[in-house]
C-alpha positions as CSV (number, residue, x, y, z in Angstrom):
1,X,-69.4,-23.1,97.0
2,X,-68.8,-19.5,97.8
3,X,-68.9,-17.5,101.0
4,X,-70.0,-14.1,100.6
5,X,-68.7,-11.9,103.5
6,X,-71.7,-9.2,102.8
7,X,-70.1,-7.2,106.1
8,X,-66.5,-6.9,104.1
9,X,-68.5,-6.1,100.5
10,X,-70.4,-3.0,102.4
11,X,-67.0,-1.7,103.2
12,X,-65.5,-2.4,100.0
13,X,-68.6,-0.5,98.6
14,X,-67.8,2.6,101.1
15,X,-64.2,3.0,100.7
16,X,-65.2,3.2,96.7
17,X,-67.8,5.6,97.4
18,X,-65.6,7.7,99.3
19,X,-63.1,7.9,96.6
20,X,-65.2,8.9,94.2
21,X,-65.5,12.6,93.6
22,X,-68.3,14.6,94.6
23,X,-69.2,14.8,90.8
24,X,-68.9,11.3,90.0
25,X,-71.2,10.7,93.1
26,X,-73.4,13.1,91.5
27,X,-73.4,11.7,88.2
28,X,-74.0,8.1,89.6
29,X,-77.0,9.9,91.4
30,X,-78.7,11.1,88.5
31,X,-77.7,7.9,86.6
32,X,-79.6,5.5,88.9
33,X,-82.8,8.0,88.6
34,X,-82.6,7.7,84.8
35,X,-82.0,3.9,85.6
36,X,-85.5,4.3,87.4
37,X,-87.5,6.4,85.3
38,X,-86.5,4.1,82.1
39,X,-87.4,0.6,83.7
40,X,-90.7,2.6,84.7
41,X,-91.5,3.8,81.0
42,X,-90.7,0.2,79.9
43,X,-93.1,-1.4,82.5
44,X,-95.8,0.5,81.6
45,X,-95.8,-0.5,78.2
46,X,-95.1,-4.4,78.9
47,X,-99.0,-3.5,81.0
48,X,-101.9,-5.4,79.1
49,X,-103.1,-1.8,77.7
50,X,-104.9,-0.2,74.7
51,X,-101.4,2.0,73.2
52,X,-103.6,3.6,70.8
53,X,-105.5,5.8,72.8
54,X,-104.2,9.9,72.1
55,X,-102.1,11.6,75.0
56,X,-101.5,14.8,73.0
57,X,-103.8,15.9,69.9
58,X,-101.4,14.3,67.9
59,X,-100.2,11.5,69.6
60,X,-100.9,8.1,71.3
61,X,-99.1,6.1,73.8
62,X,-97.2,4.1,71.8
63,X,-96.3,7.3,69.4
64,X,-94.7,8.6,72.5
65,X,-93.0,5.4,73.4
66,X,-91.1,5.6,69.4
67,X,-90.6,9.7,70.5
68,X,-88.7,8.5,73.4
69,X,-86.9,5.8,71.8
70,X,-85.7,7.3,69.2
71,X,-84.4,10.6,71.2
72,X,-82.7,7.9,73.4
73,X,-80.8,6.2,70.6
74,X,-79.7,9.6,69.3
75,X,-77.6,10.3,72.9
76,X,-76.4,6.8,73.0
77,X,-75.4,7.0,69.2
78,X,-73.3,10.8,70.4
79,X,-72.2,9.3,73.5
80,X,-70.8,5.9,71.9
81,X,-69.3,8.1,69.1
82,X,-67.2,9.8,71.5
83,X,-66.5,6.7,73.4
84,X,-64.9,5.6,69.9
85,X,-63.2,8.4,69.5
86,X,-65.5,8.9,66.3
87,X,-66.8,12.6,65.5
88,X,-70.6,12.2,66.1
89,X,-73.6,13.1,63.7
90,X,-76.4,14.3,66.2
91,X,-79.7,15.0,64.8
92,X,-80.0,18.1,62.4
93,X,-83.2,19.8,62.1
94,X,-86.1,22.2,64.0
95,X,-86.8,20.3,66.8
96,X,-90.7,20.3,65.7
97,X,-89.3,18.7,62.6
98,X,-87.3,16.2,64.6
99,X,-90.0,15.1,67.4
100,X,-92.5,14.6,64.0
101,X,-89.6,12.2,62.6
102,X,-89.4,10.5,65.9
103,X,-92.9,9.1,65.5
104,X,-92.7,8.7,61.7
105,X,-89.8,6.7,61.9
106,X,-91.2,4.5,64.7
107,X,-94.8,4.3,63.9
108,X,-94.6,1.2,62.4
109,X,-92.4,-0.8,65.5
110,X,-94.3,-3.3,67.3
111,X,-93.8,-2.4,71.2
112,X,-92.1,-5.1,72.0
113,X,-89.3,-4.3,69.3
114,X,-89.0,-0.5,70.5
115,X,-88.6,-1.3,74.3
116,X,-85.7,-3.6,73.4
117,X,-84.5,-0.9,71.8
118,X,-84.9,1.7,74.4
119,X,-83.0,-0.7,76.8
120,X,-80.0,-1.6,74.3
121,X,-79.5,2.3,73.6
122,X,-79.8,2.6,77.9
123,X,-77.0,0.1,78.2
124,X,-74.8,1.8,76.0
125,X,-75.3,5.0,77.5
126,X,-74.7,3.3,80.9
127,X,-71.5,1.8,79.2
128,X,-70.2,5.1,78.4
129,X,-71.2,7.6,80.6
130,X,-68.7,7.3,83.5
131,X,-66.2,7.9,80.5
132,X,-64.4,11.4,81.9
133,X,-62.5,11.9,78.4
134,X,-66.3,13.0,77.4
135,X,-66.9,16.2,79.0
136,X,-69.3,17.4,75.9
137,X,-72.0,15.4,74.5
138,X,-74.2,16.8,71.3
139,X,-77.8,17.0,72.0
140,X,-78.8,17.9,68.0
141,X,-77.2,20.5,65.1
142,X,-77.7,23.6,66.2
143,X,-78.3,23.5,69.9
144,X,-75.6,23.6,72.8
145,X,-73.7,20.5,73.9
146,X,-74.1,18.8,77.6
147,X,-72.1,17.6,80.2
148,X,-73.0,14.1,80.9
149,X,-74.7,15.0,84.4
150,X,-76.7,18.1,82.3
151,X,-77.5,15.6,79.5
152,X,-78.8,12.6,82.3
153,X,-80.7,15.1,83.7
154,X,-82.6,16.7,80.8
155,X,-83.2,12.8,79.4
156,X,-84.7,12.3,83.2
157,X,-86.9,14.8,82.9
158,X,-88.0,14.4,79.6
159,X,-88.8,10.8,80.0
160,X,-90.5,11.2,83.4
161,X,-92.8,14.3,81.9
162,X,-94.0,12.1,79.4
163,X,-94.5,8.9,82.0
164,X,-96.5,11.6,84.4
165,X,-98.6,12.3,81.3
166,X,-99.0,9.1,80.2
167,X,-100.5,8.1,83.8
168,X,-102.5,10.9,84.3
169,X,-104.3,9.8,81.1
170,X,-104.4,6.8,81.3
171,X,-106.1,7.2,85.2
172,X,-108.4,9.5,83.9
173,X,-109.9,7.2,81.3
174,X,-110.3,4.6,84.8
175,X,-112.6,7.0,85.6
């Protein structure tokens, strides 16, 4: 049997805190939101829901759900490249052209199978991102790289735009 001193692991956990640097405090900030706004997106597609029904004129839920998948597997692809000390290939293309392959390519995954993937590709970015030897991380041919806090926070917001308007549709439809 183990005794847990929960007293000395709260002190333990603030002398660690304190060492850490203001920016890896930051980046563990913005890495437990993303933490939060992925387990929401997931949860709302393990609801008992009709996926089908169109968020944008081109679009239904479960299109967005490949959209975000796939743009999720593309930074944890970069950032585990890096990791690896491997040159990464980041998505080339207009981004119109790359957000239409993002549901083409996914169209076809049942739900279950993409939000297993979402979560694998959300574990390896949580794997890598505390790395400090990556200090640039390729968002797609073509556009500017990221630091790791810029890159969490535009995959936040990105993800949580498309939860907001997933909800809002899907509470209108209640109506």
């Amino acid at each position: 049997m183990y005794i847990v001193d929960e007293g000395a692991i709260e002190i333990e956990l603030a002398q660690y805190v304190n060492e850490m640097s203001a920016a890896d405090q930051q980046l563990e900030l913005k890495l437990s939101q993303l933490q939060e706004v992925v387990k929401a997106f997931t949860a709302f597609f393990e609801q008992n829901l009709d996926f089908q029904l169109l968020i944008y004129p081109l679009w239904n839920a479960k299109d967005i759900l490949g959209h975000i998948t796939f743009w999720h597997e593309s930074f944890a692809r970069n950032i585990a490249d890096l990791a690896n000390g491997k040159v990464p290939s980041p998505l080339k293309g207009k981004l119109s052209e790359m957000n239409v392959q993002s549901t083409a390519s996914t169209r076809a995954v049942p739900i279950a199978e993409l939000i297993g993937r979402l979560q694998r590709a959300q574990h390896t970015i949580e794997s890598h991102i505390h790395n400090s030897n990556i200090t640039l991380i390729p968002y797609k041919k073509g556009s500017r790289d990221y630091s790791r806090l810029e890159h969490i926070e535009v995959v936040t917001g990105h993800i949580q735009k498309h939860l907001n308007d997933l909800k809002k549709r899907y509470d209108q439809t209640k109506h």
